[in-house]
Every structure is written in structure tokens, then in C-alpha cells.
C-alpha positions in Angstrom: 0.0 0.0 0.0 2.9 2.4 1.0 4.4 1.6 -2.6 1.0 2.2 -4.6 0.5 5.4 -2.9 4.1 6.6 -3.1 3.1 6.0 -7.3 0.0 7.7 -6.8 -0.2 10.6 -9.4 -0.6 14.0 -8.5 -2.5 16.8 -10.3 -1.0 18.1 -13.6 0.9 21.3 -13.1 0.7 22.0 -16.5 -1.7 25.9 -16.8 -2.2 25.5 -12.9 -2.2 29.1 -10.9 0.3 29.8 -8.8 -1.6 30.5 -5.3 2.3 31.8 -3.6 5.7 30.5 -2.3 7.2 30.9 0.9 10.7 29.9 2.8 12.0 29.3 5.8 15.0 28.1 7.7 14.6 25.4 10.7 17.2 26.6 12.8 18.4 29.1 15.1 16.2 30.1 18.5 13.3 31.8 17.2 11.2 29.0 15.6 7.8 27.9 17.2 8.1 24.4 18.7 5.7 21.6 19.6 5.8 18.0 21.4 4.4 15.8 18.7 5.2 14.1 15.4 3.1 12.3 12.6 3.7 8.7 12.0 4.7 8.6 8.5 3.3 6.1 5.7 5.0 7.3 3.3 1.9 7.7 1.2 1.7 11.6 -0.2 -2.2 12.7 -0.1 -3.8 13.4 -3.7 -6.8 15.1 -4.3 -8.3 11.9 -7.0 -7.1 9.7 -5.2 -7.5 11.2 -1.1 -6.2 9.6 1.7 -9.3 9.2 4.0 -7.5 7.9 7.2 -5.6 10.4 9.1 -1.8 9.7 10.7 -1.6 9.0 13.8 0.4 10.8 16.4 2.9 10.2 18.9 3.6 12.4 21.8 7.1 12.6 23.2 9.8 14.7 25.2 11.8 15.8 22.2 10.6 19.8 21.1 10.3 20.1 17.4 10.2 23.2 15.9 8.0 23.8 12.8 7.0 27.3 10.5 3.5 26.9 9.1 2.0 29.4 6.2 -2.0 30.8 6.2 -4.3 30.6 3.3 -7.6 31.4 2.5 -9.5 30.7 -0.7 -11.3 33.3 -2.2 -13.6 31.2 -4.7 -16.9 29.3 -4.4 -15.5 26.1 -5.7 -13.5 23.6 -4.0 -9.9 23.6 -5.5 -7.0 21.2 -5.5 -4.5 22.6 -4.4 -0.7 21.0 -4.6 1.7 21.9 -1.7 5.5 21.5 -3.7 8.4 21.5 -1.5 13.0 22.4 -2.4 14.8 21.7 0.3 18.6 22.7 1.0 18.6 19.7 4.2 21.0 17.0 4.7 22.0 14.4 6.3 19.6 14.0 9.0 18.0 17.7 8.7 15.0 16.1 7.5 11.4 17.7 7.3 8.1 16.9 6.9 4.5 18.9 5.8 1.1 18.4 6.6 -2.4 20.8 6.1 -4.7 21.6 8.0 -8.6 23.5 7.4 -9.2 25.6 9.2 -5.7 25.9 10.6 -3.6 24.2 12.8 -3.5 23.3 16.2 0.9 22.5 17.6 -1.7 20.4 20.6 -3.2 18.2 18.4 -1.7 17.9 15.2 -4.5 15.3 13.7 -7.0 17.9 14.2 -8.4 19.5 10.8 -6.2 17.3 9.0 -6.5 17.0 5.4 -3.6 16.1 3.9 0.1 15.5 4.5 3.3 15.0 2.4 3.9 11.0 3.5 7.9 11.1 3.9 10.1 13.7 3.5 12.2 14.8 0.6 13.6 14.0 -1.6 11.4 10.9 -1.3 8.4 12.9 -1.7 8.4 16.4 -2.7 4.7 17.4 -3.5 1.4 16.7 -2.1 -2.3 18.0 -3.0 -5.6 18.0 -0.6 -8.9 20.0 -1.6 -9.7 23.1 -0.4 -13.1 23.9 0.0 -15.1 27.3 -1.5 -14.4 30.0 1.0 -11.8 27.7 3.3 -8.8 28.7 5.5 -6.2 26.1 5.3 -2.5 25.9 7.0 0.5 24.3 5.7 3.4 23.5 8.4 6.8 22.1 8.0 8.1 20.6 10.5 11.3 19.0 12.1 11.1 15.0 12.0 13.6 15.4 14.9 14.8 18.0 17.7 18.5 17.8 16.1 17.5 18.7 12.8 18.7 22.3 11.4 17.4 22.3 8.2 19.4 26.0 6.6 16.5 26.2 4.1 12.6 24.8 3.3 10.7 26.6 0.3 7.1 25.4 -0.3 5.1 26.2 -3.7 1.0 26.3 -3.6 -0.7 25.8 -6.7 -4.5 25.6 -7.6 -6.0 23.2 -10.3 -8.4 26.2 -11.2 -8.1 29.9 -11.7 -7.3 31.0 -8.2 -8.1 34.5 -6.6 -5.4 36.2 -4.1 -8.2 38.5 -2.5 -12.0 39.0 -2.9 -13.0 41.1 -5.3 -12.8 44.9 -3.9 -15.7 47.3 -4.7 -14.6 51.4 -4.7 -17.3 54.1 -3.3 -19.7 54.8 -1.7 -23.1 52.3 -2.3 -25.7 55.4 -2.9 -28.0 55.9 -6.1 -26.4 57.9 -9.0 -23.0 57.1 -7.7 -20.8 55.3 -9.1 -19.0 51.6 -7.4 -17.0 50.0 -9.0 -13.8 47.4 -9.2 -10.4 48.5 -11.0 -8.1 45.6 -8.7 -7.2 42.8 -10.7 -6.9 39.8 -7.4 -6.6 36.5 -10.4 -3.6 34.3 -10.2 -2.4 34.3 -13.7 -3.9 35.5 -16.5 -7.6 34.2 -16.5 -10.5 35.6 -19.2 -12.3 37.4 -16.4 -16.0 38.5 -16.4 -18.2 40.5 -13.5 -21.9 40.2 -12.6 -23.1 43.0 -10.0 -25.5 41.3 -7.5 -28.3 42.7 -5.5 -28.7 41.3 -1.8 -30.6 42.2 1.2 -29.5 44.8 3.7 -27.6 42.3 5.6 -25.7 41.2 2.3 -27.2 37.9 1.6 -29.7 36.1 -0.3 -27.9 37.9 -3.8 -29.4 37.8 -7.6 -28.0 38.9 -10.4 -28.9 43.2 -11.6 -29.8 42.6 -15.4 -27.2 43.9 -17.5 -24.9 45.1 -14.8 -21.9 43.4 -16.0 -19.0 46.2 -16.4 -16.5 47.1 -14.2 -18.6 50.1 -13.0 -22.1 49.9 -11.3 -24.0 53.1 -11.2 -27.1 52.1 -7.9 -30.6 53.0 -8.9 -33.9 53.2 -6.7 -34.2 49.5 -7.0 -31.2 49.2 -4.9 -32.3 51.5 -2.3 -32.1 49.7 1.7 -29.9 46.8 -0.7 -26.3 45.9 -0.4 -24.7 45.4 -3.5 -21.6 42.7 -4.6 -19.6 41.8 -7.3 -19.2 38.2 -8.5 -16.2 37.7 -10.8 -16.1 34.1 -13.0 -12.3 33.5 -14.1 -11.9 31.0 -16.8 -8.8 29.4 -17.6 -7.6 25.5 -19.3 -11.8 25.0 -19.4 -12.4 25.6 -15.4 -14.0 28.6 -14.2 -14.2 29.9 -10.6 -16.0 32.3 -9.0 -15.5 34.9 -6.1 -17.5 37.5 -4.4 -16.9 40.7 -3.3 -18.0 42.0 0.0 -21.3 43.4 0.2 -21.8 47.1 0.5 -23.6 49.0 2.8 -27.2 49.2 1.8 -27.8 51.8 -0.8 -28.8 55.2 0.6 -30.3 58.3 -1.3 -27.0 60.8 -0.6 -28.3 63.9 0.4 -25.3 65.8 1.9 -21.5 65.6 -0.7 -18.4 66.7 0.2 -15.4 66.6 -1.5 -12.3 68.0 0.9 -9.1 67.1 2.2 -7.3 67.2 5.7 -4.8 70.0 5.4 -3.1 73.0 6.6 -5.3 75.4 8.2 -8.1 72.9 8.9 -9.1 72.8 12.4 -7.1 70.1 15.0 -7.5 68.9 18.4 -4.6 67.1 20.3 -7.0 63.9 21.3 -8.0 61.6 19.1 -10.7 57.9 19.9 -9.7 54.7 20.1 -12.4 52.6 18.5 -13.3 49.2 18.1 -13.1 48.0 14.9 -17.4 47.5 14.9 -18.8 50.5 12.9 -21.8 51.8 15.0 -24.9 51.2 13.8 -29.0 52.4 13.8 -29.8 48.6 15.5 -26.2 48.3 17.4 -25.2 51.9 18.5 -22.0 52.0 20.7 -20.8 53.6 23.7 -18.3 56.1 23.4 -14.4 54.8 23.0 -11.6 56.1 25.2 -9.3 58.9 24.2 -5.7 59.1 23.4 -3.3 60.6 21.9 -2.8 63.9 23.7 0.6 65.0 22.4 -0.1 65.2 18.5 -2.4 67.1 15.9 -5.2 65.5 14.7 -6.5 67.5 11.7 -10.5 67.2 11.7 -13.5 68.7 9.2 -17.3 69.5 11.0 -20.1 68.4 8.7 -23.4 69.7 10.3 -26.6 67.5 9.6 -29.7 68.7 10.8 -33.4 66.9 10.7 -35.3 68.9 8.7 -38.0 66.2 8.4 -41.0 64.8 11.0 -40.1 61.2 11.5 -37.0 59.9 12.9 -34.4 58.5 10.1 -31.6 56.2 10.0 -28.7 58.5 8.7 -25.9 56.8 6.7 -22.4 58.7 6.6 -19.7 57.1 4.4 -16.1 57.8 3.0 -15.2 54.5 1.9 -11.6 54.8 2.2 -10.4 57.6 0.7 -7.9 58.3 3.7 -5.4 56.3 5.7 -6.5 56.0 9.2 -9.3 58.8 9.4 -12.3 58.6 11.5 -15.7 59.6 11.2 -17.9 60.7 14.3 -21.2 61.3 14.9 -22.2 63.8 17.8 -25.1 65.3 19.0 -26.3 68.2 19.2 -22.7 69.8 18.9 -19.1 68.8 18.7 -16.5 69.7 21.8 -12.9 69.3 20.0 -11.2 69.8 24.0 -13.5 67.3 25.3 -14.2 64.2 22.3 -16.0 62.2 23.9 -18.8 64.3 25.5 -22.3 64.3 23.3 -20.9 61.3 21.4 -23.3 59.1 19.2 -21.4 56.7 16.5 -17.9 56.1 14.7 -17.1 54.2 11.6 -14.8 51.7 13.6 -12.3 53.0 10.8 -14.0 51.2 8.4 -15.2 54.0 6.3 -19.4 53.8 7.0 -21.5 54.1 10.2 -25.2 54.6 10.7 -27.0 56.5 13.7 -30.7 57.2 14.2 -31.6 61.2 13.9 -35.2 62.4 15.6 -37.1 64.3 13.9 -35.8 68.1 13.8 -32.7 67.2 15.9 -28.9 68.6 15.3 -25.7 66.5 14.9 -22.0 66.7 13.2 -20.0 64.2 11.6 -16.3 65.0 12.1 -14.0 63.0 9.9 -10.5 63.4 11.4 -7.2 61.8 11.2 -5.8 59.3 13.6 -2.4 58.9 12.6 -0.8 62.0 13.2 0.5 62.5 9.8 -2.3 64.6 8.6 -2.1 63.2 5.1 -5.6 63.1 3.4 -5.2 65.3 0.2 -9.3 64.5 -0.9 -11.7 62.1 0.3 -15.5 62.2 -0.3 -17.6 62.5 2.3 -21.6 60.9 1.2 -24.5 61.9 3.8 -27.7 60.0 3.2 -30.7 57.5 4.5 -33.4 54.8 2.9 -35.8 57.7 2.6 -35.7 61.5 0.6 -33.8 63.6 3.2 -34.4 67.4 3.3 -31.6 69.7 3.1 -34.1 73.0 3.3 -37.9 73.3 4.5 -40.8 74.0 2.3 -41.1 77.9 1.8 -44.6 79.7 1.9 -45.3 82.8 -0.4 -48.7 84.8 0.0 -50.1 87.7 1.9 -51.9 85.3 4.6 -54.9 86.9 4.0 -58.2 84.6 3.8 -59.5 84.4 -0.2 -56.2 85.1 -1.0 -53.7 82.2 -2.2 -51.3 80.5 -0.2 -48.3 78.9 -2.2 -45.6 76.2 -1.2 -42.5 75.3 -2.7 -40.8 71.8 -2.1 -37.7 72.6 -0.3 -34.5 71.0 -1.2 -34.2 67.0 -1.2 -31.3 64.7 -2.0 -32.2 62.2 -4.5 -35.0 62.9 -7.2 -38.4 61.7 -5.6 -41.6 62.6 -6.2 -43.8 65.0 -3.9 -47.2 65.3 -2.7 -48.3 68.6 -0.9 -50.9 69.2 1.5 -52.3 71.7 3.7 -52.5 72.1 8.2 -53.8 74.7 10.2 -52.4 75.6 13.1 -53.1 78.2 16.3 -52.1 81.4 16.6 -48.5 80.3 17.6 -47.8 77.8 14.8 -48.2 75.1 17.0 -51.1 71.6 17.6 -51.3 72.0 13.9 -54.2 69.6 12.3 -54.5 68.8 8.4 -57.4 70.6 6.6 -59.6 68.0 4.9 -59.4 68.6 1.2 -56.0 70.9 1.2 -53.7 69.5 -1.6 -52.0 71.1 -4.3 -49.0 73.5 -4.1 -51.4 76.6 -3.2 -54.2 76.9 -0.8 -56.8 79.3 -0.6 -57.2 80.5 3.1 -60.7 80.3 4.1 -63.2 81.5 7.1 -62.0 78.7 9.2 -58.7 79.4 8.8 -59.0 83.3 9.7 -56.9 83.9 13.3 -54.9 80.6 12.7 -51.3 80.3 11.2 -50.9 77.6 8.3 -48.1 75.0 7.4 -47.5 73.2 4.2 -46.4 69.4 4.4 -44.7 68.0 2.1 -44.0 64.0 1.4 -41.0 63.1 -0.5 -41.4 59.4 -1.8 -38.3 57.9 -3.4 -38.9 54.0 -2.7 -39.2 54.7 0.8 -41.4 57.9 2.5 -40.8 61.0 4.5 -42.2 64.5 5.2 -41.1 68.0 5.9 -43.1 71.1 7.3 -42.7 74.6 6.1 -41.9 77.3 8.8 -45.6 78.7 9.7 -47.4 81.6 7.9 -48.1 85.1 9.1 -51.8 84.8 11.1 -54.2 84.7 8.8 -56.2 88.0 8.5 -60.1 88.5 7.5 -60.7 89.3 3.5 -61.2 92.8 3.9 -62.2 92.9 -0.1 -65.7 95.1 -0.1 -68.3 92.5 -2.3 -69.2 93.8 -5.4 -73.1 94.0 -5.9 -75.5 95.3 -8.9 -79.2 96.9 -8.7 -81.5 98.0 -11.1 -85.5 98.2 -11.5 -87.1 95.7 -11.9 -90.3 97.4 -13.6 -90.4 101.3 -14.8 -94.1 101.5 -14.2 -95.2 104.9 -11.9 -98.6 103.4 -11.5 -98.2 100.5 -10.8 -95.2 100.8 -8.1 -97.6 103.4 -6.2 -100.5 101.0 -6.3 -98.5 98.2 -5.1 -96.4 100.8 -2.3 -92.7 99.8 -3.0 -90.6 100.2 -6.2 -89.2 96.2 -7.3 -85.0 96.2 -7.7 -83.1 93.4 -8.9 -80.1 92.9 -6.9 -76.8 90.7 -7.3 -73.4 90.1 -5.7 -70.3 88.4 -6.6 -70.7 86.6 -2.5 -73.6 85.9 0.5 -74.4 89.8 1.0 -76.8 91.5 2.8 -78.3 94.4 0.9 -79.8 97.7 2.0 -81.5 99.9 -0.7 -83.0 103.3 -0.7 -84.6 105.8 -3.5 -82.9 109.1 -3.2 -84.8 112.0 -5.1 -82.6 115.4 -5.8 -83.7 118.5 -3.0 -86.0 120.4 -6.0 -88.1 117.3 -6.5 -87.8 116.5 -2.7 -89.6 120.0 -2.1 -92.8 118.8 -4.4 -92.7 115.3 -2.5 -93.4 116.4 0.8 -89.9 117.4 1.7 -87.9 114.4 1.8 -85.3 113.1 -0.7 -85.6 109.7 1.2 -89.3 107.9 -1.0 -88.3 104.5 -0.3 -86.3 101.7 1.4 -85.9 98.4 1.7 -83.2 95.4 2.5 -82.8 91.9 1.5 -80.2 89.6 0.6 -78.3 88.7 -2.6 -76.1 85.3 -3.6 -73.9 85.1 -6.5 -75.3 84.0 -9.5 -78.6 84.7 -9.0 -80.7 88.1 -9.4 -82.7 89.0 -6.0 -85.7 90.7 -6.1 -86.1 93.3 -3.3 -89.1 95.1 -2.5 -87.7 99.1 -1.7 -91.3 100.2 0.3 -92.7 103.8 -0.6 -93.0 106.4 2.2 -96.3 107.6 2.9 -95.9 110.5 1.9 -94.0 109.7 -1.3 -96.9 107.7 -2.1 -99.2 110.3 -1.5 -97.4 112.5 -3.3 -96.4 110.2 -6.6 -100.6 109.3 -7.2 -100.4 112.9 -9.4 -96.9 113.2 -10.9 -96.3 111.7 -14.5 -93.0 111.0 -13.7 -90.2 110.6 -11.0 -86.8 110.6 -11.2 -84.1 109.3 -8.6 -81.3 107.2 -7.4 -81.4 104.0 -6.1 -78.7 103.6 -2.9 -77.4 100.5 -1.9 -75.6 99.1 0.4 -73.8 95.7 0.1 -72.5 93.9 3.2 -70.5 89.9 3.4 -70.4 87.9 6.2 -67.1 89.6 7.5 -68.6 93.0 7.7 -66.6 94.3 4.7 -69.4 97.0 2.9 -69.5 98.2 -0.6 -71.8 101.1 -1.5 -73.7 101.7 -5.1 -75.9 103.8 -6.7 -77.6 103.9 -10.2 -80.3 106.8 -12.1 -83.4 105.5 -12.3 -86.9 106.7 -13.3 -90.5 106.0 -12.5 -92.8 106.9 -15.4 -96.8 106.7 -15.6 -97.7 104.6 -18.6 -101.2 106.1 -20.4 
């Protein structure tokens, strides 16, 4: 069995990616040690033909010292990988090599075994094992005894399939209308390579494939908004293709605040700086605020103020991605102490360019992005301010003279993003305040009515990109009374002398453009007054008038005017009148008229 294994073939180098190399020497008195040694077969593991029983192990007195080398695939599929070892050892400098997934444990060298190189060289000089998608697996060289001082081990990893050094990396911040992309080649080799941008769910799983998003660049849309987003690259090489995935993104935020700076002379500094974990805060897993250090160097810093302009509480996104070495963002709230960092604290990116916090509705807060390492070197970075939902950068603004009959108008205010808008309409007391909608009010004006008269109004307006949120303007002026007089018509309704003085009261036809009141007398001139028994005043009457219709008031004779009008042929006059709305605004008119007796 030892023979047939020793012939057992290993995978064909020929096209295979090289994963890396790495050397070592066995002696001298700095090499990690351990108590235990494999009982060789002399059988080298393949990957078509796998070893299933693992070596046993003997524990003993004698201190071995061994050098081991990390790995970690970066591809969905499993890989054979072949472990080649060149050795400068003589005599009885002998080594051996096994592999371990995950990794390796100098207590219990069977553990995670997976493979091992049988005998040492120059009777065996390569091995393979597989690798699953995604593993971690450890090589080690080792001493076969404590008096061994091997001057030199190299070992060679290569891959049956293309092989990826590093996930894919994504550049930029994960907001819609700005571009992500990948410009970081991390394929072995040469491999034909292709991408495929994938659209996950906020926590970066359960990916599908964005139609048509297969360049190099990505630009998010509102479909991706509350997504994260991830790059799978397929390399293809000698007929095998492997895949790998990028990391996800944060979920994609509508940016409403970007700034392009720098860290540089002249910026503001503090002499402290935080030490954070390496956890980003987050809206569901805020942090407590990290110590501070670094009291004897110059940390440059830039204050980005973001206020809440909208009525429901928002989870705020700020990102950088990492456009500087070693900056921090912060978060505080509602201002930012640079002599004392850690008071009104609320979030930090961790470093890792991205943190999230949860603003109230019309609160204050600053993100200060700042340098950590003392070297003040940041000559740009992009600074991306955003959420799920439209964010408002300035309030709705009112126009109009606040005056009832008159129209209100609303703009928008500012948004980041592009959504759509819906406006509507509350009245509030005299203060601005317990405002209430007005059933009815939509539209980007409002004409104030009766109701509304002593009350201040508001506009509200609701963003909707994807997700929802809404913004108030500032409140109007208190809405004053329509102090517009109505504007009313009369005229006679018959011309007959006779018949008005048989009847007592002269008929007039009265209208008004609103609910009036009318008040209507006949007004003769002093010389006829003088044969009419002295009075200019014949007749008067009231009533009311509607718009669009044509009242008919009856204006009652005097008794004396009636007396008097039974002989005259004719009369002439005015008709007075007097037209009064419901606010007590008045408008006065008066039109000729003439009474004539009909033979």
C-alpha cells in the first residue's frame, strides 16, 4: 500500500495558478516548537485519489520546531491545491509537511487534518488536498527530529483552477447615482475574467444577479435602495472557471449631503483623538463612546453639520469608503466639543469607512471626519451623507399675503435624491403650534378660508423615493379676515309709476359676486324732494343677494311719497345701496333711475 501510494499521481501542473511561495530556515532560537510528530506512511495525499485515514500521532519529550504558512480561498468552488516543496537539508536535517482546514492546532496535530506529504524529501516532494469554497487552510513544516537544522525549506501552492489572491474589492460609496465599481485585478495568472453586479438584502445575503450590470462600474438605482450590492467575478482558464465575491456594500442610501475635501493646513485640529473598536456603530447596534488618546499630536478634523429637517425619525448613513489612511468619522449630537471628544458622542465608523445612527425628527448632529495617525495626510476624500428615505436639506417655503381668499403657495424645499412629492395643507393656532391637516388641502397653493381666519398655516410635504418621508414649512403670518368690499349690482325691476304706487314699494333686482346683505333706498334730488313732501328719502328696503342669481327686493314707498307720486307723471331718482358679506366688509352703489306713468 505504501508503494502504490508513493506512485499515486498528482494533479498536472501543466496551466495550474500559482496560489504563492514561501521559505523558511529550521534553525536558530526563534522558531515555534511543539511536542508531537506524525507517523509517516509514506503515502503523499492526492486530491483523485485522497487519503481518508488520518496519521496517527505520537507524543514525546523531544521539542520540534516547525514554520506553518496561512491561506484562505477566495472562490466558491473547491480547489485542489498542490503543496511542492526544495529543500537545502542534509544528512539527518529532514522535514516533513502536513495541512490543516481551518488551521492548525501544535496540541493536536490530527485535528483539521486534510492532507500530508507522506515522507520527506527527496522521497516525496509534492502533495495535493482540496480546499473547499471559501476555506482557510494551514500548511506547516516541521522537524522530524529535535537535532534537525534544516538552513532552508521553500514550499510552492498551486491551484487546479483559476485561483483569486483577495476577494474582489468594490470602490465608493453604495448610494444611487454614484458610481462603485472594481479597477483591482486579485486573479492568479492570467484568466479571461467576467463581472456580474448582485443585489442582496441589507444584511448582504440572499444575492441575484442586476440585469445587465456586467462592467467594471455599477451606477445604484432606486431599486437598490435599503440593498447591499456585490460583485461576482467568473475567471476562466484551461476549461475551469471559478468564482469569487466581493463584499457586500452598505445598503444603498439616497446621498443627500456631498463633500469633497481634504485634511490640510489650516483645517481645524484637536490634540486627542478615539480609540475605537473595529465594529462601525450602527441604527440597531449603537455604541458607547471609545476612550481617548493621543494627547501630544495634531489630529486635523472637518465639521459636517446635519440637521433633521423632516417629521419622522431617520436612519442617517455617513460614508467615506476609504479615501484616507487611518481617518475617522464621528457622529455627535447636538454639537461637537474638540477639548473634550467624547462628550455628546453618538457613532464612529470603527475605521472602516461607514457608520449609521438614528436622527429624531428636527434634531442637530455633526460628523467629524478626522485623522488618527498624526500624519495629517488626506489630500481628498469624499464625504456621502444619506438614508433609505428622501432627506431634506431646506424646509418648504410659503409665499402669500396670509390673508383669507387670498392664495397661499408652497414650494418643495430641497431633497437629495430625485423623488416625487405630494403637498398638503394644516392649520395651526395662533403660535404655529397643535397644527391639524385641513380636509381637502392639496396642491402646491391653498386658498385660506373662514376657518382658517386667526390661525397660522403650514404646508407638508411628502417626499417618496422607494421609501417615504415628510417636511413642514416654517408657519405663515396669522391669517387676517378678507377685507375685499363684495361687489353687488341693482336695477329696476319694472319702470311703471302706477303700478309701483298701487303696489307701495318700487321692485329692484339685486346681485353680488358673495352671501351679502343688501340695503336699498330711493334718493330723489332736493328740488323734487320740495314737491314730495320734503324728503329726498321715498323708499327703502333690505334683503339679501347670492352670487349667480338676481334677487328681487321690494324698496317700500313712504307715505308721503306715495301720496305724493298718485299725481306726478313721472319721477326721477337714485337707487342707494348698500352691500354687506359675512365679514362686515361694505360696498356702497348707486344707479339713475326713473319711474314713469304709462297712459
Amino acid at each position: 500500500m505504501a508503494l502504490a501510494g508513493a506512485l499515486a499521481v498528482l494533479p498536472d501542473s501543466a496551466g495550474a495558478a500559482t496560489i504563492g511561495s514561501d521559505g523558511w530556515g529550521m534553525s536558530g532560537t526563534l522558531q515555534t516548537n511543539h511536542v508531537n510528530r506524525f507517523n509517516r506512511d509514506g503515502v503523499p495525499s492526492t486530491c483523485p485519489n485522497p487519503i481518508t485515514k488520518v496519521p496517527t500521532q505520537t507524543t514525546g519529550p523531544e521539542s520540534l520546531a516547525y514554520r506553518s504558512r496561512l491561506w484562505k480561498s477566495y472562490i466558491e468552488q473547491a480547489a485542489c491545491v498542490t503543496a511542492s516543496i526544495t529543500t537545502a537539508c542534509s544528512g539527518g536535517d529532514a522535514i516533513m509537511s502536513e495541512t490543516y482546514s481551518p488551521s492548525y492546532d501544535p496540541s493536536a496535530i490530527t485535528s483539521h487534518w486534510i492532507g500530508d506529504l507522506g515522507d520527506h524529501p527527496p522521497d516525496q516532494t509534492a502533495y495535493s488536498f482540496t480546499v473547499p469554497g471559501g476555506a482557510q487552510f494551514e500548511t506547516v513544516v516541521d522537524e522530524v527530529s529535535s537535532t534537525a537544522n534544516c538552513p532552508g525549506v521553500n514550499v510552492t501552492w498551486t491551484s487546479d483552477r483559476p485561483w483569486a489572491n483577495l476577494e474582489p474589492i468594490v470602490r465608493g460609496v453604495a448610494a444611487v447615482g454614484r458610481e462603485i465599481r472594481t479597477n483591482q485585478d486579485v486573479w492568479q495568472g492570467d484568466p479571461a475574467v467576467s463581472e456580474q453586479w448582485l443585489r442582496c438584502d441589507a444584511a448582504g445575503s440572499g444575492c441575484a444577479a442586476i440585469p445587465g450590470a456586467t462592467d467594471l462600474a455599477y451606477v445604484p438605482t432606486d431599486a437598490d435602495i435599503g440593498h447591499a450590492l456585490a460583485l461576482r467575478e467568473s475567471a476562466t482558464e484551461n476549461g475551469l472557471t471559478s468564482t469569487a465575491f466581493s463584499r457586500a456594500t452598505r445598503p444603498v442610501i439616497i446621498p443627500a449631503i456631498v463633500r469633497d475635501d481634504s485634511l490640510a493646513a489650516g483645517d481645524a485640529s484637536m490634540t486627542q483623538k478615539l480609540a475605537p473598536t473595529n465594529t462601525p456603530s450602527t441604527c440597531d447596534t449603537p455604541k458607547a463612546a471609545p476612550g481617548a488618546t493621543g494627547f501630544n499630536q495634531l489630529h486635523l478634523y472637518d465639521a459636517i453639520p446635519i440637521t433633521s429637517l423632516i417629521n419622522e425619525p431617520l436612519c442617517v448613513s455617513v460614508q467615506h469608503g476609504f479615501d484616507c489612511f487611518l481617518s475617522l468619522t464621528t457622529v455627535y449630537s447636538p454639537s461637537f466639543a474638540p477639548a473634550q471628544i467624547q462628550q455628546n458622542y453618538v457613532a464612529d465608523d470603527g475605521l472602516s469607512g461607514a457608520l449609521s445612527y438614528t436622527l429624531a425628527a428636527g434634531a442637530t448632529s455633526v460628523a467629524v471626519h478626522s485623522d488618527t495617525s498624526g500624519l495629517n495626510q488626506c489630500t481628498h476624500y469624499t464625504m456621502v451623507v444619506g438614508s433609505m428615505a428622501p432627506f431634506a436639506t431646506a424646509s418648504p417655503a410659503l409665499g402669500g399675503p396670509a390673508v383669507e381668499g387670498l392664495p397661499e403657495t408652497t414650494t418643495n424645499g430641497e431633497w437629495g435624491g430625485s423623488p416625487s412629492f405630494r403637498q398638503s395643507w394644516l392649520r395651526c393656532d395662533g403660535d404655529g403650534n397643535a397644527c391639524e391637516p385641513i380636509a381637502g388641502a392639496s396642491g402646491a397653493s391653498y386658498t385660506p378660508k373662514a376657518a382658517d381666519v386667526g390661525h397660522r398655516l403650514r404646508s407638508r410635504i411628502t417626499a417618496t423615493q422607494v421609501n417615504t418621508s415628510s417636511a413642514d414649512s416654517a408657519p405663515s403670518a396669522v391669517i387676517a379676515p378678507d377685507s375685499t368690499p363684495p361687489r353687488g349690482t341693482i336695477a329696476l325691476a319694472r319702470t311703471n309709476l302706477k303700478r309701483v304706487v298701487k303696489r307701495g314699494f318700487i321692485p329692484v333686482a339685486a346681485t353680488c359676486d358673495e352671501n351679502c346683505t343688501v340695503k336699498v333706498s330711493a334718493v330723489v334730488s332736493k328740488k323734487a324732494a320740495n314737491r314730495l313732501g320734503k324728503r329726498r328719502r321715498i323708499a327703502s328696503g333690505s334683503g339679501s343677494a347670492r352670487p349667480g342669481t338676481r334677487s328681487k327686493l321690494r324698496v317700500k314707498l313712504t307715505r308721503r311719497a306715495r301720496r305724493s307720486l298718485r299725481k306726478r307723471q313721472l319721477v326721477r331718482f337714485q337707487l342707494v345701496a348698500t352691500f354687506t358679506d359675512a365679514r362686515g366688509n361694505a360696498a356702497g352703489v348707486r344707479k339713475k333711475a326713473a319711474l314713469k306713468r304709462k297712459r
